[in-house]
N, C-alpha and C positions, 0 to 999 in steps of 0.2 A: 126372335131376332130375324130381321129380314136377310136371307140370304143373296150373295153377288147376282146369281143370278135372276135376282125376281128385279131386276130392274130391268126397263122395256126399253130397249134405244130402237128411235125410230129410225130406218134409213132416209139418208138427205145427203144433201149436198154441203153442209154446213160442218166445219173442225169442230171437234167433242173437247170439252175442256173437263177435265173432274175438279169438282172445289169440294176442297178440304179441310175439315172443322166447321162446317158450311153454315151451324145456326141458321137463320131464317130465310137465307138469301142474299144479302145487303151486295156480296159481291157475286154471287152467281149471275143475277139478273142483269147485271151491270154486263157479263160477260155476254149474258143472253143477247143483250142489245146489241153490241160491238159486231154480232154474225157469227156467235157459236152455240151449237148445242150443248145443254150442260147436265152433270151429272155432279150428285150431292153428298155428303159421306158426314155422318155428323153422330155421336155418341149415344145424344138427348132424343126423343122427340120430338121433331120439329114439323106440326101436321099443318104450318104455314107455309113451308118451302114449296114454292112453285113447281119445280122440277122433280123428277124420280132421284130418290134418294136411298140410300143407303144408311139404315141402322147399325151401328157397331163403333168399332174404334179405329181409329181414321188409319192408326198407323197398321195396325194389324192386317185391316183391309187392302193397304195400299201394299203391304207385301206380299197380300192374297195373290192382288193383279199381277206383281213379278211375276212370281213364281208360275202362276198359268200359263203367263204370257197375252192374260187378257188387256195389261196396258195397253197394247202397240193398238187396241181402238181407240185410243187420245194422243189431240195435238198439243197438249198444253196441260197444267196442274198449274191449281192455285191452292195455295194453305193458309192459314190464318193461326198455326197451333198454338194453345195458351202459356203464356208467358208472366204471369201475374206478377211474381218473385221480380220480374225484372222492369215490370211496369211503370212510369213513372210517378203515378198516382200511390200506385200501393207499395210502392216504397219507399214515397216519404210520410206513407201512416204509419205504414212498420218500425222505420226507427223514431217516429215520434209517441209513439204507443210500445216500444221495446221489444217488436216483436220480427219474425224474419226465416224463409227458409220453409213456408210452411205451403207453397205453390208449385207445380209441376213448371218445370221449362222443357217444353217438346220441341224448341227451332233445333237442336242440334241433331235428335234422332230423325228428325223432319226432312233436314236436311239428305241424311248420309242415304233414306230413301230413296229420295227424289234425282240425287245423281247417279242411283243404281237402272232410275226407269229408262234414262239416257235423253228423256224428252225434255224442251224447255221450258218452266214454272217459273213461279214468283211465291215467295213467302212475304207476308204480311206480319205488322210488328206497329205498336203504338209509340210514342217517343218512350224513352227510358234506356234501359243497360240490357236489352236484347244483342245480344251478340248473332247481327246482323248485319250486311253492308247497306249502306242509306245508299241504294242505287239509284232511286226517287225518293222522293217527299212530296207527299198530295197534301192539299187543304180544301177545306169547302168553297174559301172564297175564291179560289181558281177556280170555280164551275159554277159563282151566285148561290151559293148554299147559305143556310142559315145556322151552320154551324161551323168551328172552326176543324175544330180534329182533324189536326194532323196524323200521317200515315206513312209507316216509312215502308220500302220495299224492295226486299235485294232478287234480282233478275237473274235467273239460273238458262245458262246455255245461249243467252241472248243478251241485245242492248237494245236501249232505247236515251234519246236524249232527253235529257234535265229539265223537266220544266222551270220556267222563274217563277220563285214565290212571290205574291202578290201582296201588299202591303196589307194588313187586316185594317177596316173601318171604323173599330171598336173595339168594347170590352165585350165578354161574354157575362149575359146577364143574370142576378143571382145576389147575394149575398157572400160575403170575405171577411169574416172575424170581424161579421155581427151589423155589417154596414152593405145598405143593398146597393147593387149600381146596376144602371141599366147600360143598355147596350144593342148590336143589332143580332148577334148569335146568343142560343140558348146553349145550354149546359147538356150534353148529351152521355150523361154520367148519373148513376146517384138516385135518391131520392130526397126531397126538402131541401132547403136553402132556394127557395126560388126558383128550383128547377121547372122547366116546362111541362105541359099537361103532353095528354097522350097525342091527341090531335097535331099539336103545335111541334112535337117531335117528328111526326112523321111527315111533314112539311116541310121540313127544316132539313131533314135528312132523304127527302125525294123518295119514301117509303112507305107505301100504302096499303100492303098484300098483308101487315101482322101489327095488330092492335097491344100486342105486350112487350111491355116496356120494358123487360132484361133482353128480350131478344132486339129491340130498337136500340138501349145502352150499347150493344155489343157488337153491330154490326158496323161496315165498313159503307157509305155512301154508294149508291149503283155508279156514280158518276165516276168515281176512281177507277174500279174495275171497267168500267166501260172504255175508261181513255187508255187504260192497258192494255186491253185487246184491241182496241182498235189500231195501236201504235204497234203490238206484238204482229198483227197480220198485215198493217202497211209491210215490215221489215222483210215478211216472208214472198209478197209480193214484191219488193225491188229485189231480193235473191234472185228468185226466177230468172228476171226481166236480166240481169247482171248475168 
């Protein structure tokens, strides 16, 4: 397991954000773009993640950095931790298949972390019964994406305003109990039923640095994160300026 410190931060001028539960990237890079350095923390494997990463378990790690007091090198945490049980896909297979209870929900311990580190983050959360505050809701088609996935995200120690959601164009295309429809977003979930190819994902989803498609299913759009940060560090420069 890689230890805290084999990770190399280079000196710059750029805010350090740590993302957490980080899978492939989908929001680090987003973060990358907006004008921060970033730093990765992710359980699995993930030898497509752009940026220096962290092996382990996201929460244990991030109590590492308390306790040393290696947090206070970040301006910002972002999480993503899984919430399956509370997902809205996988719970209404659960009680249509009688099943339930069999998924970790990490937003609360995630939480009680993150307002220990004292810094401001965002947790990330997919529609469903995540006991979450919808401080935002992102969709693709705010940003011309060809996917819809929406994304909710409650805002720790900071605000940002609301964007409006944008009307969707269509259906997502695919198959629905057995009848295909077409449409202009793909399905960014799943395997069969019409789902898109590998290619046609990572187009769709503005994501090109990781050719496998659990870790494409699973990520968050760079475009969302990007507009978080970039809104996160508008805020801290009219503080200053104020």
């Amino acid at each position: 397991m890689t230890q805290p410190t084999d990770i190399r931060r280079a000196r710059g001028l750029r805010p350090r954000a740590l993302d957490l539960f980080s899978c492939a990237g989908g929001a680090g890079t987003g973060y990358q773009r907006a004008g921060f350095a970033v730093d990765g923390c992710d359980i699995a494997d993930r030898p497509n993640y752009p940026f220096p990463c962290h092996r382990g378990d996201a929460l244990e790690y991030l109590a590492h950095l308390i306790a040393t007091g290696e947090i206070r090198r970040y301006a910002f945490v972002h999480a993503s931790p899984p919430c399956q049980d509370k997902c809205a896909l996988t719970v209404g297979t659960n009680r249509s298949r009688g099943w339930g209870g069999t998924h970790e929900d990490l937003v609360a311990p995630t939480r009680d972390l993150l307002d220990r580190t004292g810094l401001p983050y965002v947790i990330e959360q997919p529609n469903g019964r995540a006991r979450i505050r919808k401080d935002l809701t992102l969709c693709g088609e705010m940003f011309g994406l060809g996917v819809i996935r929406h994304r909710n995200f409650e805002l720790g120690g900071w605000t940002a305003a609301r964007p409006a959601h944008v009307p969707h164009r269509g259906r997502v295309r695919g198959y629905r109990h057995g009848a295909y429809f077409d449409g202009p977003y793909v399905a960014a979930y799943g395997n069969g039923g019409g789902k898109p190819t590998v290619p046609e994902l990572q187009t769709a989803m503005g994501i090109t640095w990781t050719d496998v498609r659990e870790e494409l299913t699973e990520a968050i759009p760079p475009a969302y994160s990007e507009w978080i940060g970039r809104a996160f560090l508008a805020s801290r420069t009219l503080e200053v300026a104020a």
